[in-house]
BAFI-3210 file (N, C-alpha, C; in Angstrom, 3 decimals, decimal comma, padded with zeros to 6 digits):
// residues 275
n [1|2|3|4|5|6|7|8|9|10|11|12|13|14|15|16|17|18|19|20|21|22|23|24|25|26|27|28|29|30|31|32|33|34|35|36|37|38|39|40|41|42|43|44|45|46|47|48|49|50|51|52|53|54|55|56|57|58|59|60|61|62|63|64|65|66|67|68|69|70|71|72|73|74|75|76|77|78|79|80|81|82|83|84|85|86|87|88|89|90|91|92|93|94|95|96|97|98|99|100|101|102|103|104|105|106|107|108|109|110|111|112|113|114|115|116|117|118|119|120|121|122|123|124|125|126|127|128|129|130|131|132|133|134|135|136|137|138|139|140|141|142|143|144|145|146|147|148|149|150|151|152|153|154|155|156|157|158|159|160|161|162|163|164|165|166|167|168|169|170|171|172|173|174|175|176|177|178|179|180|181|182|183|184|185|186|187|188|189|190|191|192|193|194|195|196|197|198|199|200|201|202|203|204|205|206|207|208|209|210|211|212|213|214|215|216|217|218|219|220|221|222|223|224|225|226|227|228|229|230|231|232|233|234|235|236|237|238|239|240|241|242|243|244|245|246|247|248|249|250|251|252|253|254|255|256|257|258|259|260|261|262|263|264|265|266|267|268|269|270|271|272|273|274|275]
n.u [-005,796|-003,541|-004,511|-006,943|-005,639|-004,197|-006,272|-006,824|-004,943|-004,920|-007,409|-006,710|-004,670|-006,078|-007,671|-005,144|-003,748|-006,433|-006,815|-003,865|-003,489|-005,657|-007,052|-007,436|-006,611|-004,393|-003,510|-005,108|-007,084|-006,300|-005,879|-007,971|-009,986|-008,172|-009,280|-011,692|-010,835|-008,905|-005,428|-004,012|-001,068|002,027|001,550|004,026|004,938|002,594|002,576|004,622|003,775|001,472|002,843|005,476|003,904|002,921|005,105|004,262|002,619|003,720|005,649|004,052|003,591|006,228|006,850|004,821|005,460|008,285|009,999|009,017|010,772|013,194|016,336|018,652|017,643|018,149|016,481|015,959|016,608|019,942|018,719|015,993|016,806|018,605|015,710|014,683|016,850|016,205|013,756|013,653|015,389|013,775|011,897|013,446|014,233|011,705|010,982|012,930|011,573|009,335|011,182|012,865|011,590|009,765|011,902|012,791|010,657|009,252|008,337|007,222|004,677|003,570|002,896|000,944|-000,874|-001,974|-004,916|-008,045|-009,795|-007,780|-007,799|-010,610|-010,948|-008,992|-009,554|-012,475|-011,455|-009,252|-011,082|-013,096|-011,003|-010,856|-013,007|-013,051|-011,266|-011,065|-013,599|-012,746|-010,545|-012,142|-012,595|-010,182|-006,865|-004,815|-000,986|001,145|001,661|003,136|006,862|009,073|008,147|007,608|009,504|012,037|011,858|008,964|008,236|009,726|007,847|006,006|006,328|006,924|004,038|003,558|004,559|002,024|001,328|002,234|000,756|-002,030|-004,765|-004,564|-003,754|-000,933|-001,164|-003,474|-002,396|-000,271|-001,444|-003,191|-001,545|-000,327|-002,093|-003,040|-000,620|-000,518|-000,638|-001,850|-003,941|-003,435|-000,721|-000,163|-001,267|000,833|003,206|002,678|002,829|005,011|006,696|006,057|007,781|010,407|009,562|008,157|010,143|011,976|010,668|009,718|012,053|012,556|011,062|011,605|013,707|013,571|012,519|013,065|014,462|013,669|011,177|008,459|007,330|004,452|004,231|006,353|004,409|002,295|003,118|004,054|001,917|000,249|001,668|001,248|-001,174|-001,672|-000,301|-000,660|-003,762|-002,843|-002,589|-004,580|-006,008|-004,171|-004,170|-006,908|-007,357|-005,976|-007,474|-009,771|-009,428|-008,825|-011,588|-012,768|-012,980|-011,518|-013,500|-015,164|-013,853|-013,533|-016,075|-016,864|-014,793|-015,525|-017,575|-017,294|-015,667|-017,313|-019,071|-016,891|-016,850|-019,041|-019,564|-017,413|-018,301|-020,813|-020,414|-017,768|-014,365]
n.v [-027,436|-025,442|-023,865|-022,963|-021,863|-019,830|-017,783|-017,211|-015,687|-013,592|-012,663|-012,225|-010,364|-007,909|-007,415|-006,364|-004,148|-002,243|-001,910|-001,055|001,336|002,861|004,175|001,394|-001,056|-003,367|-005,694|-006,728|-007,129|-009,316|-011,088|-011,673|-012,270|-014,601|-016,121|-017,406|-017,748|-020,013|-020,034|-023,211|-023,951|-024,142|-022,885|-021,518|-020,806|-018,793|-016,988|-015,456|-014,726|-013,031|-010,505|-010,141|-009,548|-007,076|-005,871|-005,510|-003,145|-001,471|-000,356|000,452|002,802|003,751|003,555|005,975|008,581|008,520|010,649|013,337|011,772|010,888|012,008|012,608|013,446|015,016|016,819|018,463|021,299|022,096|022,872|021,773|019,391|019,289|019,561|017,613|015,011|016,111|015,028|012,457|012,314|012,849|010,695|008,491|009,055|008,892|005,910|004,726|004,112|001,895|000,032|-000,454|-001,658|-003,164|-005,438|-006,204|-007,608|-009,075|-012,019|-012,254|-010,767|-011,920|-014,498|-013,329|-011,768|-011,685|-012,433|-013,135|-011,418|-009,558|-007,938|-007,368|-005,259|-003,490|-002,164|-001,436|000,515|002,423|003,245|004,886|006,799|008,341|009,422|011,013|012,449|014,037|015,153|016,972|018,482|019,928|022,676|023,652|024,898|022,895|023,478|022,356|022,869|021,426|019,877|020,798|022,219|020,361|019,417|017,568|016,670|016,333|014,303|012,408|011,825|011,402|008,847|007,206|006,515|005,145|002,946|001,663|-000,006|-001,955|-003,946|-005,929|-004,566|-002,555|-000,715|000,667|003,348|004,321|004,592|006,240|008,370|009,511|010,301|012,474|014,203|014,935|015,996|018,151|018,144|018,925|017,090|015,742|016,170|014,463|012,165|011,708|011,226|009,092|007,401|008,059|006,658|003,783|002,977|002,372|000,495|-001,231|-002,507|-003,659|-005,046|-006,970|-008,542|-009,586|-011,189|-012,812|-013,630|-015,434|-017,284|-018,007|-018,818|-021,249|-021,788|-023,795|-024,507|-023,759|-021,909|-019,738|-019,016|-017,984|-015,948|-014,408|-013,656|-012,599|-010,138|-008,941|-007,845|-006,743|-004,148|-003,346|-002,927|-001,063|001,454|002,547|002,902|004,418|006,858|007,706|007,750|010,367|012,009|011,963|012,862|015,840|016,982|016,057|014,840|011,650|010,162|008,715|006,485|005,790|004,963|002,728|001,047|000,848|-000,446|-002,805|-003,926|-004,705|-006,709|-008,519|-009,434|-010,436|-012,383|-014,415|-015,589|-016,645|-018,160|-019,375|-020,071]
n.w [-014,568|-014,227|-015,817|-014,479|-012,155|-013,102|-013,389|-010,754|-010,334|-011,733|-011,059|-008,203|-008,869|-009,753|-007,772|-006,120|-007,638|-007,155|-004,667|-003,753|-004,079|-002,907|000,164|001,632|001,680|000,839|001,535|003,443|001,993|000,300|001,887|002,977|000,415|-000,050|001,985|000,246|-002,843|-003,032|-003,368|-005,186|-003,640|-001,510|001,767|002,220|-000,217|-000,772|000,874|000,567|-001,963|-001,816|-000,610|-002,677|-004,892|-004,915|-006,168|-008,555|-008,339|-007,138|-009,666|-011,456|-010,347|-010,365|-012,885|-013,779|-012,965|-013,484|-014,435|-012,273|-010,329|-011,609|-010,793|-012,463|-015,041|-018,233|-018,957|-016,940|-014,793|-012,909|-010,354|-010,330|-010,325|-007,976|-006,336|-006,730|-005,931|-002,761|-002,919|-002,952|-000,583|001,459|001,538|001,753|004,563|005,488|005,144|007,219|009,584|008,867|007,695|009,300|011,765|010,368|009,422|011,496|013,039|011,279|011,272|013,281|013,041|010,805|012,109|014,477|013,584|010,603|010,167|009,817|012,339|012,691|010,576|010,101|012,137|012,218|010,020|010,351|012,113|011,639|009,247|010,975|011,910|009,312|009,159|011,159|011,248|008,836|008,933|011,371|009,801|007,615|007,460|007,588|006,349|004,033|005,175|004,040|000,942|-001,427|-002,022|-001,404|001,345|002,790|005,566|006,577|009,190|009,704|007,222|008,290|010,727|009,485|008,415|010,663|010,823|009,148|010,099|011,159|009,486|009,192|010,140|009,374|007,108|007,680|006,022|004,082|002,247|003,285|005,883|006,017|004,724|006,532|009,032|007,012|006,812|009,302|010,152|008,216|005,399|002,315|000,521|-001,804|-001,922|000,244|-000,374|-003,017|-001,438|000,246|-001,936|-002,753|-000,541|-001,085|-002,638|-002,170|000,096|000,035|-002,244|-000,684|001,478|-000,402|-001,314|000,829|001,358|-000,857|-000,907|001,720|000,710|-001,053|-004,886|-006,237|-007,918|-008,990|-012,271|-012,382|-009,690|-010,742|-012,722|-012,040|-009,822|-011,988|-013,336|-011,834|-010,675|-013,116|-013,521|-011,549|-012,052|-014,657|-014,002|-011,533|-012,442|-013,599|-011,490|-009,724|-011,249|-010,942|-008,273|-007,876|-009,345|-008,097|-005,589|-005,570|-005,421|-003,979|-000,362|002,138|003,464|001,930|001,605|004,622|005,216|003,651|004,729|006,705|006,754|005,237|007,450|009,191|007,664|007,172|009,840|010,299|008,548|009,208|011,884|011,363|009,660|009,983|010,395]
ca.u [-005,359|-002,841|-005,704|-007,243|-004,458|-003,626|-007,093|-007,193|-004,006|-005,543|-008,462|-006,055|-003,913|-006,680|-007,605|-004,153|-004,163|-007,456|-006,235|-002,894|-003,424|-006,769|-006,752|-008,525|-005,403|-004,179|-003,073|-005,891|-008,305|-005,720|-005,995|-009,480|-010,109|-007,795|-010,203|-012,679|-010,244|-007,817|-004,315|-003,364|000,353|001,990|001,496|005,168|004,470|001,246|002,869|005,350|003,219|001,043|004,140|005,749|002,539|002,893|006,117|003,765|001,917|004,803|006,130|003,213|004,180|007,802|006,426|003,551|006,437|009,614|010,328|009,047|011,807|014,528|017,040|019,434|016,928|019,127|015,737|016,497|018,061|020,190|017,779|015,044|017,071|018,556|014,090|014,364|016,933|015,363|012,425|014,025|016,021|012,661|011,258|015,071|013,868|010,380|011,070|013,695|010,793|008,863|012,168|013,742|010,619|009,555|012,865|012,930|009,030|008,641|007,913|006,347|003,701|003,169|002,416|000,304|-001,505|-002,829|-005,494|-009,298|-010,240|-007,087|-007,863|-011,676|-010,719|-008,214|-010,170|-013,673|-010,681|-009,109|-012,409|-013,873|-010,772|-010,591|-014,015|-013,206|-009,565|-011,708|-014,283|-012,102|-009,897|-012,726|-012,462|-008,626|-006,193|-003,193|000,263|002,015|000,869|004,507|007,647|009,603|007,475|007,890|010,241|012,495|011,154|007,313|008,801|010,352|006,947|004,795|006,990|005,902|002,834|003,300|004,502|001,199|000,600|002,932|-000,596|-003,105|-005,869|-004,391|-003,723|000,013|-001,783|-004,019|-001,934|000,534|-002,127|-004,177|-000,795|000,237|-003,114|-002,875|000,193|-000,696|-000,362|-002,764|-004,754|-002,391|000,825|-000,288|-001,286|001,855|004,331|002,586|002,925|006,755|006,869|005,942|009,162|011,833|009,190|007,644|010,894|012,313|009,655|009,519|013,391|013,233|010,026|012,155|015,343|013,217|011,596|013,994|014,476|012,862|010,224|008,153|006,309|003,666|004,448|006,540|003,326|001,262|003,212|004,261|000,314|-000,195|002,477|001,500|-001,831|-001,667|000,539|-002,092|-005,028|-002,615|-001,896|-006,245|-006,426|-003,272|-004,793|-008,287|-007,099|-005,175|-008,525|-011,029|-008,650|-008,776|-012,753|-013,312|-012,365|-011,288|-014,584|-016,106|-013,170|-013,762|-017,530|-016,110|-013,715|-016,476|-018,801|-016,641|-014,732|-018,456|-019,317|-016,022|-016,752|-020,706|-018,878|-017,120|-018,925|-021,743|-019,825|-016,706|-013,007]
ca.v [-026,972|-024,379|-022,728|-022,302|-021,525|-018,445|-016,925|-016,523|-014,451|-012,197|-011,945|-011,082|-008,893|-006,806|-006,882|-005,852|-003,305|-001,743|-001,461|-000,866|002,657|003,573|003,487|000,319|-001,996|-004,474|-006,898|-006,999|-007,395|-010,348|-012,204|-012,364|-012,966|-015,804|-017,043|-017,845|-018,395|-020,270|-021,062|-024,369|-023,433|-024,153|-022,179|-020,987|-019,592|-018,079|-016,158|-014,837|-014,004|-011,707|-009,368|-009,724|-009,334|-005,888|-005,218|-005,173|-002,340|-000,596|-000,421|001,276|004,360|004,474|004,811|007,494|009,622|008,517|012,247|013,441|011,183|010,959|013,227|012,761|014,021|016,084|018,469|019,255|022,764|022,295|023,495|021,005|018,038|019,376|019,521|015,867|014,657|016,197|014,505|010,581|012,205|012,708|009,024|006,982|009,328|007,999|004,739|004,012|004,066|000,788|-000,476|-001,291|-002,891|-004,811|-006,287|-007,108|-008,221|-009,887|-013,432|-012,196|-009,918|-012,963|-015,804|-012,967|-010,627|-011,988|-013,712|-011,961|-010,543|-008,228|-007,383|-006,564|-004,719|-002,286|-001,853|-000,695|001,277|003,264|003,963|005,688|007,862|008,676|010,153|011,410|013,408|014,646|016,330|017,894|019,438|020,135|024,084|023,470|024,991|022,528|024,221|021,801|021,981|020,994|018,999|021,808|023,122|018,916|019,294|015,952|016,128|015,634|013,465|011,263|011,281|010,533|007,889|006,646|006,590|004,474|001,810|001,428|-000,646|-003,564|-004,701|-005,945|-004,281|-000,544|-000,018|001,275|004,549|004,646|005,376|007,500|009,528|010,194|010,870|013,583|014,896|015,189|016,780|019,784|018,685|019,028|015,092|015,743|015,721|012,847|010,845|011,275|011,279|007,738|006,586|007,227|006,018|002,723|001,944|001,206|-000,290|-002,900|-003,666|-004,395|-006,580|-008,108|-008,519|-010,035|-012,149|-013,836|-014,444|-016,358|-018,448|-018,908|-018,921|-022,660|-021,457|-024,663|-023,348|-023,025|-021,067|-018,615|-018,150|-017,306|-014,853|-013,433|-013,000|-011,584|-008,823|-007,887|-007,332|-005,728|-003,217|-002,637|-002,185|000,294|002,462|002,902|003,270|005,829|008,194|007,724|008,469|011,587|012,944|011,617|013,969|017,019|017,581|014,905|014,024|010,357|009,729|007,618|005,463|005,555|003,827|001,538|000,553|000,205|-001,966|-003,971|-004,655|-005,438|-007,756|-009,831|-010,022|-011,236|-013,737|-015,362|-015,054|-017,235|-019,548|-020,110|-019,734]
ca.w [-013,242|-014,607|-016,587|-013,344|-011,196|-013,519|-013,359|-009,904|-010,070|-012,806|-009,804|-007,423|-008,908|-010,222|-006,251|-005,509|-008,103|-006,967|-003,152|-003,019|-003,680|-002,477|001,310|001,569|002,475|-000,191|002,278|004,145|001,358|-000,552|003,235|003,370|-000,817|-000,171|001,681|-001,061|-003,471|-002,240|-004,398|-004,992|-003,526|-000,756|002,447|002,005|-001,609|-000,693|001,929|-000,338|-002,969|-000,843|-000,732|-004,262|-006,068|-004,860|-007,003|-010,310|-008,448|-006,980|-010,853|-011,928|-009,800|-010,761|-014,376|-013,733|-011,644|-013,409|-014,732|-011,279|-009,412|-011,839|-010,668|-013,618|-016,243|-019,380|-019,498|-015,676|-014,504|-011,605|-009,294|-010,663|-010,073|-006,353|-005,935|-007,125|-004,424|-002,014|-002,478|-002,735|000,793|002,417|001,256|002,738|006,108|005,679|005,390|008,166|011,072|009,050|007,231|010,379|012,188|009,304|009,173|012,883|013,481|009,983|011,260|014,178|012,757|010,098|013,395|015,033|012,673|009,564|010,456|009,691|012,966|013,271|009,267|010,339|013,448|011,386|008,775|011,227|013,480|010,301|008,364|011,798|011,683|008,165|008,787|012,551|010,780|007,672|009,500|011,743|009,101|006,570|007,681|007,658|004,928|004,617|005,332|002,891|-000,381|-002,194|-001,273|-000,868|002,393|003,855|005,941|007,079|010,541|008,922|006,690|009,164|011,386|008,232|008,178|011,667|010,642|008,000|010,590|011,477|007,953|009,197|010,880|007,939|007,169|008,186|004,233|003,812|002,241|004,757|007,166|005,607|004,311|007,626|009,096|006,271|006,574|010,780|009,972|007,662|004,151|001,460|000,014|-002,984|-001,431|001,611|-001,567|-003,701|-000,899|000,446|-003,242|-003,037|000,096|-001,221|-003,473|-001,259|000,952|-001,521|-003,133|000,806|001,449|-001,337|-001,561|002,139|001,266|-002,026|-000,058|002,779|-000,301|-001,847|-006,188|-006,516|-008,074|-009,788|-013,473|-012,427|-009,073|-011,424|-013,736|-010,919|-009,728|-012,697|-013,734|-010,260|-010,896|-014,371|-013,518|-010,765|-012,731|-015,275|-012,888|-010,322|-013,411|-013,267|-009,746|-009,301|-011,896|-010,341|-006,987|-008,033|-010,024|-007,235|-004,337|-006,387|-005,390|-002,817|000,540|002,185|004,053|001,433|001,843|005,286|005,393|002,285|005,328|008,638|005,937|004,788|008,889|009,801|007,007|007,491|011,107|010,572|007,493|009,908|012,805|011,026|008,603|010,618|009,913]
c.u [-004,567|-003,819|-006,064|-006,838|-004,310|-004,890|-007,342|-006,469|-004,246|-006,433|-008,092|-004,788|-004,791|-007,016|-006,612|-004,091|-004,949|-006,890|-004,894|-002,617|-004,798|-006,839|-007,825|-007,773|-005,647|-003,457|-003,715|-006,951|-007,721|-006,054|-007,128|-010,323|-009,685|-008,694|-011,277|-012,056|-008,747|-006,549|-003,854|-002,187|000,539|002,081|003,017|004,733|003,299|001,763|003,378|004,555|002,332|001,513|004,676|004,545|002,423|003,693|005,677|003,074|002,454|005,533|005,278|003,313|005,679|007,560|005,548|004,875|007,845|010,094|010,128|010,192|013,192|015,748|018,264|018,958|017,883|017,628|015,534|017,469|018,445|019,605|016,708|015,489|017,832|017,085|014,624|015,254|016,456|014,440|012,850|014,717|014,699|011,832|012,246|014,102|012,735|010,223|011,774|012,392|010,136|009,871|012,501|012,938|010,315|011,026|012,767|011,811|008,439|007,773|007,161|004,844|002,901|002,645|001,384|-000,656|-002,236|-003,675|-007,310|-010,341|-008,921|-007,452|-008,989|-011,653|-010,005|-009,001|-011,362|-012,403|-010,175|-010,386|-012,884|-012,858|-010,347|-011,706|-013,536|-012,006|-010,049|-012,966|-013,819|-011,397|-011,020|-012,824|-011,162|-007,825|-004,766|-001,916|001,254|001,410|001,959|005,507|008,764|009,586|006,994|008,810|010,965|011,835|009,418|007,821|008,838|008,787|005,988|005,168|006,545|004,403|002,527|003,704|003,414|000,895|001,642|001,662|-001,506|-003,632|-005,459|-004,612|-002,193|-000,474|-002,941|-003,400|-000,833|-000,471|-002,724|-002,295|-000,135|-001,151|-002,703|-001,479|000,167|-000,374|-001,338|-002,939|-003,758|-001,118|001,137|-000,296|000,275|003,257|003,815|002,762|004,871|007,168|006,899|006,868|009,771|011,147|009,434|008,989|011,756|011,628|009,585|010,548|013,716|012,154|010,932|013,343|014,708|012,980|012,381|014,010|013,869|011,654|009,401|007,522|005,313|003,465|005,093|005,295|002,136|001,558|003,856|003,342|-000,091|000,292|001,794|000,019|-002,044|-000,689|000,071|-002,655|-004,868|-002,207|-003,536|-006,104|-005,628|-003,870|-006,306|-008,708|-006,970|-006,594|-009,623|-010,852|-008,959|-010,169|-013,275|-012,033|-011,961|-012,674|-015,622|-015,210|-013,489|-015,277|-017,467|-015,647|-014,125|-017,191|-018,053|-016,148|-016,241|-018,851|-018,342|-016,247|-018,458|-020,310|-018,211|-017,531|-020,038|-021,565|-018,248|-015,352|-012,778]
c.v [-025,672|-022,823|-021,681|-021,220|-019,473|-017,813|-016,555|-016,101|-013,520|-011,619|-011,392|-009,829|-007,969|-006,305|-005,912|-004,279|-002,199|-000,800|-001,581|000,363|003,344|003,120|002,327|-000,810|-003,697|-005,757|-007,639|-007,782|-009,181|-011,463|-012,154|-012,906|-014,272|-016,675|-017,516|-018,358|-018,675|-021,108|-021,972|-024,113|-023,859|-022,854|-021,019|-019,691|-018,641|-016,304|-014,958|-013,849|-013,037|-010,939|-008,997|-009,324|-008,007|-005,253|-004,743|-003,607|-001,348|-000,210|000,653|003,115|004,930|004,924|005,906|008,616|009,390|010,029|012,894|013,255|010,705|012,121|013,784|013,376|014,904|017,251|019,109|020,510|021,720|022,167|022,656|019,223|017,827|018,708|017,914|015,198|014,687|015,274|013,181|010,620|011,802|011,042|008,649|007,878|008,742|007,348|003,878|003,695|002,199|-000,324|-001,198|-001,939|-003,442|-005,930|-007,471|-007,660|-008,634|-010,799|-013,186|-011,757|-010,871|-014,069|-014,849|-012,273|-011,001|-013,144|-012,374|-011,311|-009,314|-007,505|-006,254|-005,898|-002,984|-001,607|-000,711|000,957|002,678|003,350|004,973|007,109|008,491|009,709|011,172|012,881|014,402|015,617|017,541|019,087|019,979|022,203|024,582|024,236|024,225|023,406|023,559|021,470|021,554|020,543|019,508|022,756|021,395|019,134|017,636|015,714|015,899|014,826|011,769|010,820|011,030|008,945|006,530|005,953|005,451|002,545|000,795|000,277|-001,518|-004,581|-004,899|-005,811|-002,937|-000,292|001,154|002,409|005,022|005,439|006,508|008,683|010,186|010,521|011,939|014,359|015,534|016,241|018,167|019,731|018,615|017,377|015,380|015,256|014,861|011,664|011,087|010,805|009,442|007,378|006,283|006,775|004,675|001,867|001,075|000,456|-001,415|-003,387|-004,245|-005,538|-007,533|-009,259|-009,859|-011,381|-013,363|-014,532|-015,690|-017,735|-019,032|-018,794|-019,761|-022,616|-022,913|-023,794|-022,777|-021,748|-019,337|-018,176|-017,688|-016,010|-013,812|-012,679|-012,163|-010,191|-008,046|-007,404|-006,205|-004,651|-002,440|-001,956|-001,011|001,390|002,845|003,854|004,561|006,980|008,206|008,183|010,376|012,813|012,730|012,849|015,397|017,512|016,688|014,490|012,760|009,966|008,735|006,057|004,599|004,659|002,763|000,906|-000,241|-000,841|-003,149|-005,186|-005,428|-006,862|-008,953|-010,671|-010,854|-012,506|-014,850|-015,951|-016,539|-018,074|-019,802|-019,532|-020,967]
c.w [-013,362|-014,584|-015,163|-012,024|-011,203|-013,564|-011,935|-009,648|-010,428|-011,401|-008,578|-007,821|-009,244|-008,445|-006,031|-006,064|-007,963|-005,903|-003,101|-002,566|-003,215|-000,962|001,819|002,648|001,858|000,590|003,173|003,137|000,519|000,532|002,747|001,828|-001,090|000,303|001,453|-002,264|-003,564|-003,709|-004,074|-004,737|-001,930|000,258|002,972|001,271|-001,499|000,213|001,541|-001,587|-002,862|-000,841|-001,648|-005,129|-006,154|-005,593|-008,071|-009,767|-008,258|-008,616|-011,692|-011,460|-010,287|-012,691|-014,685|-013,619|-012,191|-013,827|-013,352|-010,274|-009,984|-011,920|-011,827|-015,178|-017,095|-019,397|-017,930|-015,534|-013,159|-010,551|-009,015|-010,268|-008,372|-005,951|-005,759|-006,314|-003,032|-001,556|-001,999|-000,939|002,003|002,630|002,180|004,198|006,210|006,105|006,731|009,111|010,455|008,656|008,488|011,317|011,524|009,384|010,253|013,293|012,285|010,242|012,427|013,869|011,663|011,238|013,717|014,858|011,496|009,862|010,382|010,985|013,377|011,394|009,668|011,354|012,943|010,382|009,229|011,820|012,399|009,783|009,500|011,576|010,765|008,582|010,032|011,995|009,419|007,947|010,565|011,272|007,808|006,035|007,516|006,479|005,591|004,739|004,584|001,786|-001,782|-001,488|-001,071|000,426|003,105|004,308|006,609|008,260|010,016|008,102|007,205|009,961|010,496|008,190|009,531|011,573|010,119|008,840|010,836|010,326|008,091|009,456|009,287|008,231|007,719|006,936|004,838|003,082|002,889|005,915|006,976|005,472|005,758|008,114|008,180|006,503|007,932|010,654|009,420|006,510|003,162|000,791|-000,749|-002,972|-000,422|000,196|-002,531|-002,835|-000,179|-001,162|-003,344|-002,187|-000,056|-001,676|-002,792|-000,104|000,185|-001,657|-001,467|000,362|000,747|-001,369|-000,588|001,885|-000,046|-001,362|001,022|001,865|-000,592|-003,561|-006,769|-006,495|-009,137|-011,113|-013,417|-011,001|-009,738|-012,414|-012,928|-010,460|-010,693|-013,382|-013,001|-010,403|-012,634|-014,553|-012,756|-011,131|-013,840|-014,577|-011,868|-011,372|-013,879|-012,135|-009,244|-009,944|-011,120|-009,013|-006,817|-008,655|-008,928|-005,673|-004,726|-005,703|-004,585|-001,653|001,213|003,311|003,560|001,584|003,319|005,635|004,743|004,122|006,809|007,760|005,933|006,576|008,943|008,942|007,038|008,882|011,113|009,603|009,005|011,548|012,176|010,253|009,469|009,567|008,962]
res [x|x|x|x|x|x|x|x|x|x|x|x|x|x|x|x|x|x|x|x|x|x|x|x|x|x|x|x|x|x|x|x|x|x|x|x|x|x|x|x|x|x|x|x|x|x|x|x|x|x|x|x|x|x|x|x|x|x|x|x|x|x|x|x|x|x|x|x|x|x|x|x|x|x|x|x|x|x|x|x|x|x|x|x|x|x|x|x|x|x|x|x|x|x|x|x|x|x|x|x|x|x|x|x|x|x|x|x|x|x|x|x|x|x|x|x|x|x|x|x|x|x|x|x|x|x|x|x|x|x|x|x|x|x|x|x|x|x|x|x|x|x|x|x|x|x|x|x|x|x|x|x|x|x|x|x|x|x|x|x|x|x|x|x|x|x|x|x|x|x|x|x|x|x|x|x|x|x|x|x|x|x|x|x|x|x|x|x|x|x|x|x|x|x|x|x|x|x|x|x|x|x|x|x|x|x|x|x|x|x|x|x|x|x|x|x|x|x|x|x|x|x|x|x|x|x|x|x|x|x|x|x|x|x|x|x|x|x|x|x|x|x|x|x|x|x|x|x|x|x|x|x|x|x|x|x|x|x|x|x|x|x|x|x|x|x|x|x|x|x|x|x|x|x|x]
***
């Protein structure tokens, strides 16, 4: 039973892994994987582990980027480690817009939202305008192509944006990104600035998801989710570099049809086999 237990964490964290950073939407795709393979756990722990599982992937970014975002660096000038506040200032502004509705519409958005026609609904609704925001700007030159030329007020409404990814099935880089894009900044800097956007989300969430649970973790609940996290920490240390080299010479439109297939196929799945 164990045996078992722990391989379908490996199978979802590599999920999680995959989609947390490609705009796909790792919360959408873990709902509807669950159900096919469903953990023996209770409907508590399950809930929970949906959210922490994300810490192994969030982890994977703070080590790609720790030189990037540590402002204390000894091979920093001055000047290099001001840059590097900066940047963590623009993230805290980011974050307040979903920080402070997640907090307050946690349990609501959990009763009303995860459930696989608002997944396949988001999923069809985002993919159309991945493609609808990518052909528009394809003639476009961004106006931010560094984090020096973000200003806090874009910042702050990227940040908005990013509310949108309380709903499952938006994809928390999903929506940051089409919002940094709509805005004026180059795939490069929508994708790294949703990546640091993600810290002080994730470890929130997570933070707020462990306190509800609680510590009374049984053995095998802690080896579930500690498999969950360490894969998905592997597999997003793939996926982040893969992203970052796939942007460089490609736009988000393949994501986008990835994103209408998939809404349609969940909705003909259940549609014809039932909930």
């Amino acid at each position: 039973m164990f045996f078992i237990e722990i391989l379908k964490a490996i199978f979802l964290g590599i999920v999680e892994g995959i989609t947390e950073w490609l705009p796909k939407s790792s919360t959408g795709h873990m709902i509807l994987v669950e159900e096919f393979i469903q953990l023996n756990a209770s409907a508590e722990f399950k809930e929970m582990f949906f959210v922490v599982i994300q810490l192994g992937a969030i982890l994977a970014v703070v080590l790609l980027y720790f030189n990037k975002l540590n402002p204390f660096s000894p091979r920093k000038s001055i000047k290099e480690k001001k840059d590097t506040m900066s940047i963590w200032y623009k993230v805290i502004i980011g974050v307040i817009p979903a920080g402070v509705l997640g907090v307050l519409f946690d349990d609501w958005l959990n009763e009303h939202f995860y459930n696989y026609i608002v997944v396949a609904f988001t999923l069809i609704l985002y993919g159309i305008l991945f493609i609808i925001i990518e052909n528009r700007n394809k003639d476009k030159r961004p106006i931010i192509n560094n984090f020096n030329q973000l200003t806090y007020t874009t910042a702050f409404l990227i940040g908005v944006f990013q509310v949108l990814a309380l709903i499952p099935g938006t994809s928390r880089s999903g929506a940051t990104i089409i919002g940094a894009i709509i805005l004026g900044t180059s795939r490069s800097i929508a994708a790294e600035y949703s990546f640091f956007l993600s810290i002080p989300v994730m470890f929130g969430a997570s933070a707020l998801k462990l306190y509800k649970f609680g510590l009374d973790f049984t053995s095998m609940e802690l080896g579930i989710l500690i498999t969950g996290m360490v894969v998905a920490f592997v597999v997003s240390l793939v996926a982040i570099k893969f992203l970052l080299k796939y942007i460089k010479n490609n736009d988000f439109k393949a994501f986008g049809w990835y994103r209408i297939v998939l809404g349609i196929l969940v909705l003909g799945y259940f549609a014809f086999f039932g909930v």
